[in-house]
N, C-alpha and C positions, 0 to 999 in steps of 0.2 A: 412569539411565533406560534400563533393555533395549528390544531388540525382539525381537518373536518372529514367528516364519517356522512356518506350516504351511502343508505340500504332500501334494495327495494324489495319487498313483500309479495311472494307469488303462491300459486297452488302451485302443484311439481311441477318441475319442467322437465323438455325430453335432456337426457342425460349429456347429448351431444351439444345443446345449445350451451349447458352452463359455460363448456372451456371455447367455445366459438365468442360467446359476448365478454370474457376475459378478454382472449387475445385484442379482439375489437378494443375493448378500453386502452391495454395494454398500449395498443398504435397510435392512439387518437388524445387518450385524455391529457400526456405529457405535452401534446402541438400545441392543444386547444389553452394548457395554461400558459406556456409559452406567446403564443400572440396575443395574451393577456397580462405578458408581462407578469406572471407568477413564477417565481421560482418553489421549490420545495425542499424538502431534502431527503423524502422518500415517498412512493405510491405505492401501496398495498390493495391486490385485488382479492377479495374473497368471490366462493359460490358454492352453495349448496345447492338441491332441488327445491329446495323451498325460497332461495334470497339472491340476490347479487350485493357486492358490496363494494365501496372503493373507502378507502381509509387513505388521507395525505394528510403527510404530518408537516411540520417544520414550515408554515405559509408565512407571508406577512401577511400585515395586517390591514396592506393598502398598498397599490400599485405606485410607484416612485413618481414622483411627476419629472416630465419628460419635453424633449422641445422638436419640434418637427418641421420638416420645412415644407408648404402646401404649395404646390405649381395650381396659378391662376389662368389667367388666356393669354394670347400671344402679346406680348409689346408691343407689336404692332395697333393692336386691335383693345389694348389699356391705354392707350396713353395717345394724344393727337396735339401736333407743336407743344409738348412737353406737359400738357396738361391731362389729368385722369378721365376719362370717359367714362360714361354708364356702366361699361364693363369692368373694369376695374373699382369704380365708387360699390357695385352688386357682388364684387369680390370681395373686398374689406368688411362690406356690413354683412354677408354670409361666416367672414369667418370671425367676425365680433371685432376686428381692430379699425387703426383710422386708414385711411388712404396712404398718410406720409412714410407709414411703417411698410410698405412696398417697394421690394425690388426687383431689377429684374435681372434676370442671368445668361448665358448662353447655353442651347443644347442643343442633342441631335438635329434637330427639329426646328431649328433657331431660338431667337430671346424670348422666352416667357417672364411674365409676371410672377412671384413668388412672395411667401411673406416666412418670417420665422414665429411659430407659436409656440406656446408653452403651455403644456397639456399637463393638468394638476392630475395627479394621480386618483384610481375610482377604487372605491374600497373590496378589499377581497369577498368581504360579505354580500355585496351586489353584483360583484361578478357571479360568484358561486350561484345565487339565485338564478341566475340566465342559465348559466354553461348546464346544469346540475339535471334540469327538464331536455335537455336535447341530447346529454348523453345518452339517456333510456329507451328517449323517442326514436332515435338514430341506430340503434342497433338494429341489426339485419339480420335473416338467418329465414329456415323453412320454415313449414307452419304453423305460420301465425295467424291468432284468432279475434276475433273481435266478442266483445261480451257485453253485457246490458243493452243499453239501449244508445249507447257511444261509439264513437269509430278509431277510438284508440285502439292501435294493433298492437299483440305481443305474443311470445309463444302460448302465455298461460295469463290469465287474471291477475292484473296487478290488485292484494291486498290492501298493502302496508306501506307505506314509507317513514324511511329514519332519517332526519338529514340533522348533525347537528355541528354547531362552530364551538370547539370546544365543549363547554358547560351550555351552552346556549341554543334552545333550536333554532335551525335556520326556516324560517316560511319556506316551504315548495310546497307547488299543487300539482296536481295532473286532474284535467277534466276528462269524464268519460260519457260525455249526455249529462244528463241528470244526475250524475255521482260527482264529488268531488274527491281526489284522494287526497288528503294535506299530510305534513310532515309533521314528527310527532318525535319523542327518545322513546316510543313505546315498541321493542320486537317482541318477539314470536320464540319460545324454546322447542325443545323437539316434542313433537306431536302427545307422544306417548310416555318419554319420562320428564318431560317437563310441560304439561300443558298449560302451565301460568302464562300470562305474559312478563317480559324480560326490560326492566325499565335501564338503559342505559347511562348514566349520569355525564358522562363526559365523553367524547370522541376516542380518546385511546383507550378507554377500558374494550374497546367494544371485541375484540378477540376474546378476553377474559369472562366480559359478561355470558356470553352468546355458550361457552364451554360448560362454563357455571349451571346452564340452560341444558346439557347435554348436546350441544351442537358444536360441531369442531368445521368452524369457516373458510378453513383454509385448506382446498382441496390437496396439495402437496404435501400435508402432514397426514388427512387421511391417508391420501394414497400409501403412505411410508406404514401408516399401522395395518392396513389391512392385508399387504404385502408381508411384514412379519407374522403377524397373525394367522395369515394362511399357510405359510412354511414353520412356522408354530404347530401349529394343528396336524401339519401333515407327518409331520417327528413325532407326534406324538404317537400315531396310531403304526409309525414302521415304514412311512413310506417320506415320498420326495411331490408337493405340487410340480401342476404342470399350470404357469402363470402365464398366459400370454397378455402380452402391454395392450392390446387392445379392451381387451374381457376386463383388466385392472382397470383402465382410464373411465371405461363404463359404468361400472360396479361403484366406483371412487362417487359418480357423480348423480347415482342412485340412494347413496344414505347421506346420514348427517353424523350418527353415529355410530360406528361398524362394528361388529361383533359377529367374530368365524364362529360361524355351526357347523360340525359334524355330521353328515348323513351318511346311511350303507343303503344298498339295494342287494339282489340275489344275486350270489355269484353266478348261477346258472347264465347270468347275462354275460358274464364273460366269455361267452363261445362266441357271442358278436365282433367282427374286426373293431380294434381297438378305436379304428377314425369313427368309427359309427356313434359309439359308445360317446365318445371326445366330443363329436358336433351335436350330440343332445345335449350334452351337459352345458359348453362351452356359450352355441350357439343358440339354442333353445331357452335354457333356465337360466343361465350365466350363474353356473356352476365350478369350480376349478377342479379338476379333474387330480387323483391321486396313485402316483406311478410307486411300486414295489423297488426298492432299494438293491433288486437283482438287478444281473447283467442287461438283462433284456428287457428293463424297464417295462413289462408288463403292468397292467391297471390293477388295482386294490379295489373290490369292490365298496367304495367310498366314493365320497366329493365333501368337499367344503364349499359354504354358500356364506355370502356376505350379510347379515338380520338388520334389519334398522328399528329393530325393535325392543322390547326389554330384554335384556342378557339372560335375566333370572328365570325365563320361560325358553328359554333354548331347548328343551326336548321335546317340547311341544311344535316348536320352530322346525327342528328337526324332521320330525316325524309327520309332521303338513308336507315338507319336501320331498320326504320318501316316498309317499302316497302318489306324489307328481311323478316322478323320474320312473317309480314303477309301472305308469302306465304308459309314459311314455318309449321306455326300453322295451315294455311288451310287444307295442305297435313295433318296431323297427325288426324284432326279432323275426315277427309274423311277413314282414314284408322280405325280412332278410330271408326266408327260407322259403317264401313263395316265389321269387325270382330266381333261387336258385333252383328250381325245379326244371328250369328249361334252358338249353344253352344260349350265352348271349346271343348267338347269330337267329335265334329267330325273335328278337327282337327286331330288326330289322324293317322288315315289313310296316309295322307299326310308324315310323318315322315318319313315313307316308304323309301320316295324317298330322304333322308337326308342320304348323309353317315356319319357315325361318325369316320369310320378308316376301310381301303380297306377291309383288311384281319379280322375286326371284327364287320362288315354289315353296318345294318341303326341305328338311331335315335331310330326306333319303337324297332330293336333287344335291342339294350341299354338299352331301358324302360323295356321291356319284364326280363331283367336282374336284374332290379332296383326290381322293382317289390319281384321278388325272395328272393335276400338278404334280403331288406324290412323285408318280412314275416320271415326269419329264425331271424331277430332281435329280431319281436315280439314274437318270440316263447322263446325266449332266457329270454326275460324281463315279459315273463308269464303275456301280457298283455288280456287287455276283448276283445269279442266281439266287440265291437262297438269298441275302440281305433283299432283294426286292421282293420277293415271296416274302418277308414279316414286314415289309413295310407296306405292301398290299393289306393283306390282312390286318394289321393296324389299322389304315385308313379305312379301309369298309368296317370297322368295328369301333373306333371309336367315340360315334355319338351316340352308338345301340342303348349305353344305361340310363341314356337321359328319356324313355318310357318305359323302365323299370320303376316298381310300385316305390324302392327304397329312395330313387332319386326325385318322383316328382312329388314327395312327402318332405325329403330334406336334400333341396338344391346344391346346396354347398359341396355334399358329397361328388358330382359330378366326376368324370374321372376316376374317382380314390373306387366308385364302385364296381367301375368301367372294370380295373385292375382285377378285383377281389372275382368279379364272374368270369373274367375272361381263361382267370387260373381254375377253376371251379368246372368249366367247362373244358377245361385240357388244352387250352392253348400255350403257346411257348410263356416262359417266361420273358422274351426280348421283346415281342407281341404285346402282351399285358404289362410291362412298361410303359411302353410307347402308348399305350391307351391312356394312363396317367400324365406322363410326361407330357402331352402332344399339349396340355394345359400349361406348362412351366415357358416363361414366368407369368404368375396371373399378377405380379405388383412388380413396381423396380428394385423393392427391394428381398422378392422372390427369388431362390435358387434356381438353377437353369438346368434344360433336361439334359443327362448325362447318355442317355441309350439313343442310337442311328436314326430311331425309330419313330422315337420322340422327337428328336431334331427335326427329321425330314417332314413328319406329317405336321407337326404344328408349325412350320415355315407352311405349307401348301395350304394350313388351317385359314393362316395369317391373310397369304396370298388372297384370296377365293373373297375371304368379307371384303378385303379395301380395293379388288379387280369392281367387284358385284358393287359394291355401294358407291364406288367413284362413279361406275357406270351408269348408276342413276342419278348422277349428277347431287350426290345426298355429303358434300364436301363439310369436314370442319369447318364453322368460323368463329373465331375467338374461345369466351371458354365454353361454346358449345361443340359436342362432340359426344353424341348419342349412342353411336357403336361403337367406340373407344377406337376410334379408327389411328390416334397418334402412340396408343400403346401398343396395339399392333403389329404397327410398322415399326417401333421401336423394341418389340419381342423379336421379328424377323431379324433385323440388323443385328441384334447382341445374339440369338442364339449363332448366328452366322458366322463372330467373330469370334463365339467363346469355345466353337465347337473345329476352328478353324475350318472351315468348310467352301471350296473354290469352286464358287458357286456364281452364276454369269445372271445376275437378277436383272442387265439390260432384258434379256434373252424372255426372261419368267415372266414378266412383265408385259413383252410385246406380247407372246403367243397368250397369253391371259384376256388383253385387251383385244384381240384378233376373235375369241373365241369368245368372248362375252359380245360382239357385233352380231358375231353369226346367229349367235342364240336371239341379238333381241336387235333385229333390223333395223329398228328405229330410233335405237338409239346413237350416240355419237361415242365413238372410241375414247375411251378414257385415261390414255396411254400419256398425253401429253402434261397433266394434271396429275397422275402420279405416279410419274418421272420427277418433276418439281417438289413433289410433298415427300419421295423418297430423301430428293438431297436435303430439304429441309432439316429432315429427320436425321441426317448424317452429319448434319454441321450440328444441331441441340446437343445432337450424345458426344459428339466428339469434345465439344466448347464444356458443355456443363458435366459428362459423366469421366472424359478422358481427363479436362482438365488442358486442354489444349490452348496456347494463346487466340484468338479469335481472327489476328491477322494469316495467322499459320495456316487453320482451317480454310482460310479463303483464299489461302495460295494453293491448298491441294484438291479443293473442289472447284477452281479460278470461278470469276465473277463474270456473269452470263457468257461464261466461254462452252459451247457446245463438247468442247473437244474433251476438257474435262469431265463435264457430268457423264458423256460416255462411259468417261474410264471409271469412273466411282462404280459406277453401276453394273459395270462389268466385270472389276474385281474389287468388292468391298474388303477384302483382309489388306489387297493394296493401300487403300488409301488410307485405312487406319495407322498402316504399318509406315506411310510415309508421314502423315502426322505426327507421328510420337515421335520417329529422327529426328524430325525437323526442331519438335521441343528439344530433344537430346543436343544438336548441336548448337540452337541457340544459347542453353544453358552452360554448354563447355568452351563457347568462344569459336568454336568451327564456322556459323555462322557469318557471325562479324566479318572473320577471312576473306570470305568469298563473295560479302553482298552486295559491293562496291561492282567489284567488278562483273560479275553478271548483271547487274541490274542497269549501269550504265552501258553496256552493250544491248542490252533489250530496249534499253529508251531510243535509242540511234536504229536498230535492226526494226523496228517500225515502220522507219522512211522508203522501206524496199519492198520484197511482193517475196521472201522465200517461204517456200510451204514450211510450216512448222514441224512436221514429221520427219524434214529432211535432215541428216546426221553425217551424209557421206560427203568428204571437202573435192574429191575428186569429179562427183559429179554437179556440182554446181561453181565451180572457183579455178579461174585459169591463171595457173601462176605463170606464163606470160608478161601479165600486165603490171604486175608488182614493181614497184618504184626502188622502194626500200628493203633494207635488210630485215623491218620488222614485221614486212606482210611474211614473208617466207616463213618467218620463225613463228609465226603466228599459224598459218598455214598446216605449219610439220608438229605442231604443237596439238592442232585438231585432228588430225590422222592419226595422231597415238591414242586423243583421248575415246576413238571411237569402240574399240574392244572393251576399254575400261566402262563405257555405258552400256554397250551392251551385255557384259556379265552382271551390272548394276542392274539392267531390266529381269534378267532372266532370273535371277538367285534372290530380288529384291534384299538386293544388298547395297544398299546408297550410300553408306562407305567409303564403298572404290570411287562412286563417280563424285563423293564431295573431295576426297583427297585427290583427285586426280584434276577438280576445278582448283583447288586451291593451288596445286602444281603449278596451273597454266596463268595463275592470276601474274604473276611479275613478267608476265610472255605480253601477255594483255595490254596490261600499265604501259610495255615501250610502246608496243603499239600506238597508243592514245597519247603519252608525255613524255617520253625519254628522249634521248636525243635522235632518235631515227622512227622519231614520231613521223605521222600523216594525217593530214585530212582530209576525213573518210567522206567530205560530201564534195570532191573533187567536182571539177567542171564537166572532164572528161566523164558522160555518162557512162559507159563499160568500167572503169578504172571505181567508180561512184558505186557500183551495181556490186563488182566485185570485191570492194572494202563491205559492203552493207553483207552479201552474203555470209563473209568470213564471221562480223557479229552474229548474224542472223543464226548460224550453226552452233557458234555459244550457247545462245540464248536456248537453240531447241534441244542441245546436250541436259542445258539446266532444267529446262521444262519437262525433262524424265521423272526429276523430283519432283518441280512446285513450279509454280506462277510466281515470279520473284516480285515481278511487279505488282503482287498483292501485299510484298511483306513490308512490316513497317519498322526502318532503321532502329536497332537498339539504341 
């Protein structure tokens, strides 16, 4: 059972590619031996900035031979009064056998010709050689470069390659122009404490060799040291890292072999806000930042930095790093107290000159729009005086720090500075929230804003880009999506639902679309395109972040039923709130109770014309006409259930009206099969009209909750 180790040999690559072209192996190289009939009994990926590696152990030695059965042409068209035709004799000598060894079979499609072959197995060693060049060539990812005078593309210069079966190397080439790169057991150690080259002897040494080399290949064991290491370090000097998983994943895939340095800078920089401080280190030098083991986690004037270099010159490492961070804490300072020199608000003006998108102006136009929405939120949430007074002032101050010197040096900060001036210059603290918040959430898996202020402006932030950019027709497709216009509307929806907020987004939406015509005549109203891309967005969060069945979801938003997406859009805590009952009573059996019988009343209340709104038995159903004892009891059955829906609409408590359908379900059943059954498609049209209604007011009790006709039988 060999294994076989290829490596490929690069100048550094960007950090992000190494764990992109894993994953990629990850997916693909298990298929690719698979329909090659290779089993294995483990795949190990390495990567560092200098290599890629794949290590499979446990191969055989040769693909099993195997027997298949090859469909030739129709029987028809092989075979004429019983004899083989040109087509069939062209079948047999393509597939190497005689004629007689043909049969034919029946399919879809009718009889074809077929034969049965038996396919010797092809050695793993020659598979390998195919598969081994088009894993490399097949990786995908940004930019990629071409080098020499060839047109092989890849992030970085392919060196090196290792490819070996066992003891043995296997031939690969890569041509590049005029270079050939061939396969070789000769790698590469680390740069600086190993610059030998690293001769491989066998395929499973090759973790061990490559370490031996100072190179540790396996990024998930770096990551585990550097992570120790840096909460190592940071115990040691009094304090606690601040590690974040992204800055680790980076870091991990910038050395080969890691070693935490210690650095300090002037504490005097500590009068800087602590995010300032954090996004130079973090986000500039990829730095990890070191918090004081007080209440207040305060910064230590320190950081740990990841060396890929000799351990033994670490103060020298150090203090290269100092030199950095010093000058660059200088700058932030300098900018930090030059913008505090004048209140946010006259930054303002400034905006002006910011465009936000050719064909829909400045920064300040945006604000001026934010603003707008804003105010029809609060009108909408019949909030006081004063909460609309900071939620004003929020909106007209929240994009102010994005032409502040601090922000348009370090972007990241956006907001976090917004905050720090806005208190600086004496505004509320609810205010200077919501200047931060109005950005929550910038990821899915980002905390949400907790202040009025934040909620309200950044829903009207939300609004304004996907009103403005629908209206230019500038729509997601596929996985494009240039102004994150599906995170967006997906910020809007969740802050909406997490902040409980009874908010009429049909409403935001139309006047949105109304007033982006007026502003640009010539455009076409973009109201009808995201209406559709809102519910879209409501069925993905509901399916993938509630956890919702998929048929449930498309009972509460019904399937191209206008009547529904109304209501989503009119009140989206409703339709969350009646999705997750809906899971609730499936999962408890309440469901089951009652699906029969609404759902076969909805199938039948089809055949008739009652408005679907209508709930009153009195004004659509003459009991007059009733035959049987079970219209009445059907009848006085809907008359009771009708308070029970209507406190179910009003409290959205679906509760009452699922217990009070499952009440009526054995009222129902006589109806349909007991013995003082009827048949509801009677000849007599009125008596026909009047059974259908009776359904028909079922079905529109049920429709308070869901579209039953979208759910699918447990």
């Amino acid at each position: 059972m060999p294994d076989f180790l290829l490596e490929v040999g690069v100048e550094e690559l960007p950090a992000d590619f190494v764990d992109t072209a894993i994953e990629q192996w990850q997916e693909r190289i298990p298929k690719k031996l698979e329909e090659q009939f290779l089993n294995s009994e483990e795949i190990a990926l390495y990567g560092t900035p200098r290599r890629l590696a794949i290590l499979i152990k446990g191969l055989p030695t040769k693909q099993g031979d195997r027997e298949e059965e090859i469909k030739g042409p129709p029987a028809t068209a092989a075979f004429k009064d019983g004899k083989p035709t040109k087509a069939a004799e062209g079948f047999a000598n393509k597939q190497g056998v005689d004629v007689k060894d043909l049969f034919v079979k029946p399919t879809d499609k009718g009889d074809f010709v077929f034969v049965q072959k038996k396919i010797p197995g092809r050695t793993t060693a020659e598979i390998l050689q195919e598969l081994a060049p088009q894993w490399i060539t097949s990786l995908e990812g940004r930019r990629f470069m071409r080098w020499g005078d060839g047109d092989l593309r890849f992030p970085r210069p392919i060196r090196w390659l290792v490819a070996l079966l066992d003891k043995e190397i296997l031939p690969i080439e890569l041509t590049n122009g005029s270079t050939v790169i061939k396969s070789d057991r000769v790698s590469q150690g680390h740069r600086i404490l190993h610059p030998e080259p690293v001769t491989i002897l066998q395929a499973s040494d090759y973790p061990k060799c490559l370490r031996s080399a100072y190179v540790e290949v396996d990024p998930a064991v770096r990551r585990s040291k550097i992570q120790q290491q840096v909460e190592t370090a940071a115990q040691q000097i009094g304090g606690k890292a601040y590690i974040p998983s992204d800055l680790l994943n980076e870091v991990t895939n910038l050395v080969e072999y890691p070693t935490a340095v210690v650095g300090k800078f002037d504490a005097e920089f500590l009068n800087l806000p602590a995010e300032v401080i954090s996004t130079v280190m973090v986000a500039h030098q990829r730095y990890f930042p070191v918090a004081s083991n007080n209440p207040n986690n305060s910064l230590l004037p320190n950081f740990i930095t990841i060396s890929n270099g000799d351990p033994a010159k670490s103060e020298i490492i150090a203090a290269g790093n100092e030199r950095v961070i010093r000058a660059r804490l200088a700058d932030a300072q300098f900018f930090y107290q030059a913008d505090c020199d004048e209140p946010l608000e006259s930054y303002l003006p400034e905006l002006a000159n910011v465009t936000f998108q050719d064909e829909l102006g400045t920064m300040r136009d945006k604000v001026d729009r934010i603003i707008e929405i804003a105010q029809q939120i609060a009108e909408q949430l019949d909030l006081t005086p004063q909460q609309r007074s900071e939620i004003e002032s929020t909106a007209t101050l929240c994009k102010a720090d994005l032409v502040t010197q601090m922000v348009y040096e370090f972007p990241e900060l956006q907001g976090i500075m917004g905050q720090k001036y806005a208190l600086v210059s004496g505004e509320s603290e609810s205010v200077a929230q919501g200047i931060f918040e109005h950005y929550l959430p910038r990821t899915a898996e980002d905390r949400m804003p907790e202040s009025l202020t934040g909620q309200v402006v950044g829903i009207a932030d939300r609004l304004d880009t996907l009103v403005s950019i629908f209206g230019l027709g500038m729509l997601p497709t596929g996985s494009s999506d240039p102004f994150a216009l599906r995170r967006a509307a997906n910020a809007a929806i969740n802050i909406i639902w997490h902040a409980q907020l009874p908010l009429d987004l049909a409403q935001l939406l139309e006047q949105g679309a109304a007033d982006f015509v007026t502003a640009h005549p010539d455009k076409k109203s973009p109201l009808a395109p995201l209406q559709a891309f809102f519910i879209q967005r409501i069925h993905t969060l509901l399916e993938d972040d509630l956890k919702i069945d998929y048929d449930l979801v498309n009972a509460v938003l019904g399937e191209d039923d206008p009547e529904y997406t109304e209501r989503a859009l009119r009140d989206l805590l409703d339709v969350r709130d009646r999705a997750q009952f809906l899971q609730s009573i499936r999962q408890n059996g309440l469901l089951d109770a009652i699906y029969e019988t609404v759902n076969r009343s909805a199938r039948l209340a089809v055949k008739g014309d009652l408005d679907k709104q209508q709930l009153d038995p009195a004004a659509v159903v003459r009991p007059e006409l009733f035959e049987k004892p079970s219209e009445q009891a059907f009848y006085d059955a809907l008359v009771q259930l009708v308070p029970q829906t209507k406190a179910a609409q009003a409290d959205r408590n679906y509760q009452l009206l699922v217990d009070a359908l499952a009440k009526i379900a054995p009222t129902v059943s006589n109806f349909f099969d007991g013995p003082e059954s009827v048949l509801v498609m009677d000849e007599n049209p009125e008596i026909r009209q009047n059974r259908l209604n009776l359904l028909g007011l079922l079905r529109n009790h049920a429709r308070v909750l869901a579209d039953f006709g979208a759910i699918v039988k447990s």
